[in-house]
N, C-alpha and C positions, 0 to 999 in steps of 0.2 A: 418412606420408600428406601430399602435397602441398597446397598450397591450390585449386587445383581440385577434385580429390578430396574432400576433405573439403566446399569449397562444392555441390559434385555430390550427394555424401553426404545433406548438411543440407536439401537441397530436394527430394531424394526422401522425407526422414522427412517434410517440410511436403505434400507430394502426399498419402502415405497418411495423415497427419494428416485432410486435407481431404475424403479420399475417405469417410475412416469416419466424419466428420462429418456429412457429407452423405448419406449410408446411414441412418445414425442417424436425420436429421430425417425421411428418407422411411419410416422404420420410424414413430416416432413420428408422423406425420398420419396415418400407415395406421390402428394403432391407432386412433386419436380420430376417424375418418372412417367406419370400419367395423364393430371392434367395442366400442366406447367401454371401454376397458381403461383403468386407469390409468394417469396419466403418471409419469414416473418425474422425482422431487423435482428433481434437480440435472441437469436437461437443458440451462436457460440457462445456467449456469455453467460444465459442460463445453464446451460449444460455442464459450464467449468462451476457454476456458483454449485451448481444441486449436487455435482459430486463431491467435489473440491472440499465442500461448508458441511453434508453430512457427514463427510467420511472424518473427518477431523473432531465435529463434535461429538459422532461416539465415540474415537478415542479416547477425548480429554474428561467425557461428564461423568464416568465412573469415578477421577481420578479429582472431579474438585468434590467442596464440601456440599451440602444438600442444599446448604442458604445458598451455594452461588449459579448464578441463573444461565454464566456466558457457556456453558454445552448447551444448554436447551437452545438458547439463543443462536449459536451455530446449527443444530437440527433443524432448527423451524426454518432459519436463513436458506437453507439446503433443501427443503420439502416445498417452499413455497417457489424456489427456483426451478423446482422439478413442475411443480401444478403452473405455473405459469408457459413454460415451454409445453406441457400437455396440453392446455387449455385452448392456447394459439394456434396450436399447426392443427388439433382436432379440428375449430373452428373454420380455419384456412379452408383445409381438403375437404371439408363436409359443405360451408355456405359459396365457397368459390370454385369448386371443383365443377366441371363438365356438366350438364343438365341431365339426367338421364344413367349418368354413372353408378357405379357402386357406392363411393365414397357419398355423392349427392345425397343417398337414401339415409345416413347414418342420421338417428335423431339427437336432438338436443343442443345442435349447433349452435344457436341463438342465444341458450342460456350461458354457452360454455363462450362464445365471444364477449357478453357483458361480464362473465366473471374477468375476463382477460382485458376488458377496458378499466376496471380498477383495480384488481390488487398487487398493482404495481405499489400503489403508493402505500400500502401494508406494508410493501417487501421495501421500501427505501424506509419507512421509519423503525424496522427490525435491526438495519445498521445504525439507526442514530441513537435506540437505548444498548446497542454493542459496545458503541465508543466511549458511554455514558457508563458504562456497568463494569468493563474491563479494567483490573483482572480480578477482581475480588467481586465482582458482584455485587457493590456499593458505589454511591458517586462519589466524587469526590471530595466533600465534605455534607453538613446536615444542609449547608445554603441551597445545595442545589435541587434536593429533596421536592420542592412546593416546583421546582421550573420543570420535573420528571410528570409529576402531574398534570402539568398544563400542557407538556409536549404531548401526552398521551391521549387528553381531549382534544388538542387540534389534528393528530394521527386520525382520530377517529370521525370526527368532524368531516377531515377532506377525504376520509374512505367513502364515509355516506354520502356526499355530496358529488362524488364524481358517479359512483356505484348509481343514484336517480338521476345524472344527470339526461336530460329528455334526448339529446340528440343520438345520433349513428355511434356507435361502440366504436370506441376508437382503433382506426386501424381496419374499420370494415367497413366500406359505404356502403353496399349494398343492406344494410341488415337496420331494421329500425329496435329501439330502443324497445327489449320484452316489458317493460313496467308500464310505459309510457308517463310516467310521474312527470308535473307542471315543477319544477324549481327553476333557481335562477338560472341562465344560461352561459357558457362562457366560463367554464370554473376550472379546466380544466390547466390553462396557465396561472391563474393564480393560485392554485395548488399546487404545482410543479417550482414556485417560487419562493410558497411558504415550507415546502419541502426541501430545500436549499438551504433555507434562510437557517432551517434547524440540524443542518448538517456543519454549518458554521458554528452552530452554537456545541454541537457535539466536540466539533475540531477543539475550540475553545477549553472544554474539559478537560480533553487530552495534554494540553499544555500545561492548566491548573494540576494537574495529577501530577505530571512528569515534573513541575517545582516542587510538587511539595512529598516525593518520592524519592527513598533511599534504598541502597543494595540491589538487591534480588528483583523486588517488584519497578524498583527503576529500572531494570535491562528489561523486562516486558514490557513496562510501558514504551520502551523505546523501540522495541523491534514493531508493537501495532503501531503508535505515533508513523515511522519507515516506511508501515505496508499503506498506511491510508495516505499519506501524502502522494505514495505512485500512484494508488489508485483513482487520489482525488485528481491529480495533476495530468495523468493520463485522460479522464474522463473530460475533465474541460477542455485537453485538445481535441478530443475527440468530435463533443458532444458542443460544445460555444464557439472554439475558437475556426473547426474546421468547417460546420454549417454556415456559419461566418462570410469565412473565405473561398473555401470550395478549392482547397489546394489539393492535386491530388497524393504527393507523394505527403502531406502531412496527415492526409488519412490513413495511407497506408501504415505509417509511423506508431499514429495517436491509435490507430486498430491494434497494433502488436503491444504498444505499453497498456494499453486497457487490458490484454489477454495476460498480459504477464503481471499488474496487479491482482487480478480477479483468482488469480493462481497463487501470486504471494501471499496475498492478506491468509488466508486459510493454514497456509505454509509459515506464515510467522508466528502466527497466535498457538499453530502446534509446537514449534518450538520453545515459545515463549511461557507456554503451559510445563510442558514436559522438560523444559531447562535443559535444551540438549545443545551445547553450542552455544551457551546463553551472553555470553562477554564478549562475541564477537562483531555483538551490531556496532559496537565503536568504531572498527577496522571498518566494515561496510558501511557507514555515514561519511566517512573519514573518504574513502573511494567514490563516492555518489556525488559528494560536493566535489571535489578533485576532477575527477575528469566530465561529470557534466557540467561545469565551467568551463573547464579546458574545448569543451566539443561546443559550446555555445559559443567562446571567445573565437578558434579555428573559423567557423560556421561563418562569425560575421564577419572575420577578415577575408575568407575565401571570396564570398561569393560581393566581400565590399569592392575586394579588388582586380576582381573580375572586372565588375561596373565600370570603375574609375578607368583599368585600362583600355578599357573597351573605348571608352569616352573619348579617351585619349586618342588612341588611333584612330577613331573614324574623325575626328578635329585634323589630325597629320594628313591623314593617309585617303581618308573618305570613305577608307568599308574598313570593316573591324577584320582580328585577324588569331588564328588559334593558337599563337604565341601567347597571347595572352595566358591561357588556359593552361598550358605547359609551364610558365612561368609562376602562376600563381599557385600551381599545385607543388611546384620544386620548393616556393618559399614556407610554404604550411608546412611542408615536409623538416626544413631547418627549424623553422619556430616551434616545431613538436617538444623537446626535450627541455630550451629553456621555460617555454611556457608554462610548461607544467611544475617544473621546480620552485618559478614564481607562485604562481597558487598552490601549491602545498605551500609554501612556505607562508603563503597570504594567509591560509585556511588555518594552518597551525597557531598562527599567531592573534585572529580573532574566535577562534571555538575552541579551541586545545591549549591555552595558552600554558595553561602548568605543565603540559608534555612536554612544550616548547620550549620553556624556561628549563626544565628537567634536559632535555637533551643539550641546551646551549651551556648549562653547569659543567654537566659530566664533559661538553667537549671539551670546556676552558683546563679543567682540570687534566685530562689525558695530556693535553698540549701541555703542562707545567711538570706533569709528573716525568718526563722524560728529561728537563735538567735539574730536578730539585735533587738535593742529595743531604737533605736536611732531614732526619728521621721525623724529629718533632716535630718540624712544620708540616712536613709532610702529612704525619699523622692529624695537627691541625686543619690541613684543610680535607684532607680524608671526612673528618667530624662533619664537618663544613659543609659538604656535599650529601653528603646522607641525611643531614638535617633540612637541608631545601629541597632535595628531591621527593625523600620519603617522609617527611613531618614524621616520625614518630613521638611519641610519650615521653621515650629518653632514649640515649644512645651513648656507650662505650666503645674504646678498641681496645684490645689484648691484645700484643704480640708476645710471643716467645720465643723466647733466646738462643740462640744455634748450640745444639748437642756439644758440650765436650769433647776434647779430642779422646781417641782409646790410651787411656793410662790415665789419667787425669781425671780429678775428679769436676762433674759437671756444675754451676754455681750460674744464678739467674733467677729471677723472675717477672710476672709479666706488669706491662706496665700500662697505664690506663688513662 
């Protein structure tokens, strides 16, 4: 396949991406305009996946070589995010809608809700051979080669097993299973755990690659590494930790970092393709760790000592009292600026340590450069410092000797 071809290819998968997206939404108002049916959970999030993941992989799949697979795999990631929101909100408005309505009469609900009780787990193992594939469209060494295999027959395995599973299409009680096939029952959590269990094993990869990665292809790996960690760390707020608890303002939280992964990952792999900006995910790890520790370490002081005064007063006093609250928000307010200088300087020193050494050199040096008046030594540790900072191959100075005055002849040379 040419590169036209395949760029042809890749924007007609982002067209039907687009179109079933946009079907989708208009099924989805219909419902909530007409006959108040429920919405279906992951509407936001397919919507950002099917645009977000087509539009990016036809820009990048022209631009990789034939053998590599991660455009198609953005396309598909995109298409199936689109036929999943079409397939939902169809089924929604057509087997739940009004009895007697328009929408009731549309055929094929039935088939289009079983589609939409399994190929979920299609679209969760398209991210696990992304992670596995990215950026060259190889895994990470030949070992992993026989584990790509086996992931792809238990992919397939837990498609077809939830796909005959005998009961109600999930997400739709009213609607009984169109196959009606005898299998085991109850398969639907231990799919959703074997599908986890190989999202770890992807993460895994990621790490293998990023050790055994230099230059160019290490800042890609590092900016996907960046995007799946929000995304992954988001989702578990979202999805474990907040079904969990049932906090509300952590859902509100864990809903907005899921939306801003589901937006980055797309967003870093275009970059990370197209190398635009490509050296800056340092600075951006570098700020992620920094201030979400800073906002985690605030967080438990705030609301520690909140508690404790609280404690405290209703012990003195017998009812608690809003000083507390004023006071505990005045002291975060002072501990903002050391705190933060401590964890940079924490963070510097276990992940950045050569930066850290590099900038502690050059300070010691600035500070000595201002009483030495020692040329050679000076020049000595000039050497000194360009050697620990910058390790090169080798290293000289040349100075040159101040111009002769006018009449005189000039005499010098440099010295090294």
């Amino acid at each position: 396949m040419s590169s036209r071809e395949a760029a042809r290819l890749a924007w007609c998968m982002w067209a039907a991406s687009l179109v079933l997206t946009v079907l989708g939404l208009l099924f989805l108002i219909t419902s909530r305009s007409r006959t108040g049916a429920p919405v279906y959970d992951y509407w936001l999030v397919n919507t950002l996946i099917a645009i977000g993941f087509s539009t990016v992989g036809a820009v990048i799949t022209p631009r990789l070589p034939r053998q590599n697979p991660v455009g198609w795999l953005f396309c598909t990631i995109g298409l199936v995010g689109g036929v999943r929101l079409f397939v939902a909100e169809y089924a929604i408005v057509t087997l739940l809608a009004e009895p007697g309505s328009l929408p009731s009469t549309l055929p094929g609900g039935e088939t289009l809700a079983w589609i939409s009780s399994w190929v979920w787990v299609l679209h969760l193992g398209l991210f696990v051979f992304l992670a596995l594939l990215f950026p060259d469209g190889r895994p990470p060494s030949s070992r992993w080669r026989p584990l790509m295999w086996g992931i792809g027959v238990v992919l397939v395995a837990g498609t077809i097993s939830v796909a005959l599973w005998p009961e109600t299409a999930r997400g739709f009680d009213p609607i009984n299973h169109p196959l009606g096939t005898e299998v085991a029952t109850d398969v639907i959590n231990p799919v959703e755990t074997i599908v986890y269990a190989l999202g770890l094993i992807a993460a895994a990869s990621l790490l293998a690659r990023l050790r055994g990665s230099k230059g160019v292809e290490r800042q890609q790996v590092k900016w996907f590494t960046y995007a799946v960690a929000v995304l992954a760390t988001s989702a578990t707020l979202a999805y474990v930790v907040f079904e969990s608890m049932g906090v509300v303002w952590l859902g509100w939280i864990s809903s907005v970092l899921v939306i801003a992964g589901v937006v980055g990952l797309p967003a870093a792999v275009g970059i990370a393709i197209l190398r635009y900006r490509l050296y800056n995910i340092d600075l951006i790890i570098n700020r992620t760790l920094v201030y979400g520790s800073l906002t985690a370490v605030l967080a438990v002081l705030y609301f520690g000592s909140i508690v404790v005064l609280q404690l405290l007063f209703r012990a003195l006093t017998g009812e608690g009292s809003q000083l507390v609250v004023v006071a505990s928000t005045l002291t975060i307010a002072a501990l903002f600026n050391p705190l933060r200088h401590s964890i940079q300087g924490f963070i510097d020193r276990s992940f950045y340590r050569r930066k850290y050494d590099a900038v502690k050199t050059l300070g010691g040096f600035s500070a000595k450069l201002r009483d030495e008046t020692d040329l050679d030594a000076l020049s000595d540790d000039l050497l000194g410092v360009v050697r620990e900072t910058m390790q090169p191959a080798h290293v000289s100075l040349w100075l040159r000797q101040d111009p002769a005055p006018k009449g005189g002849e000039g005499s010098g040379e440099p010295r090294g």
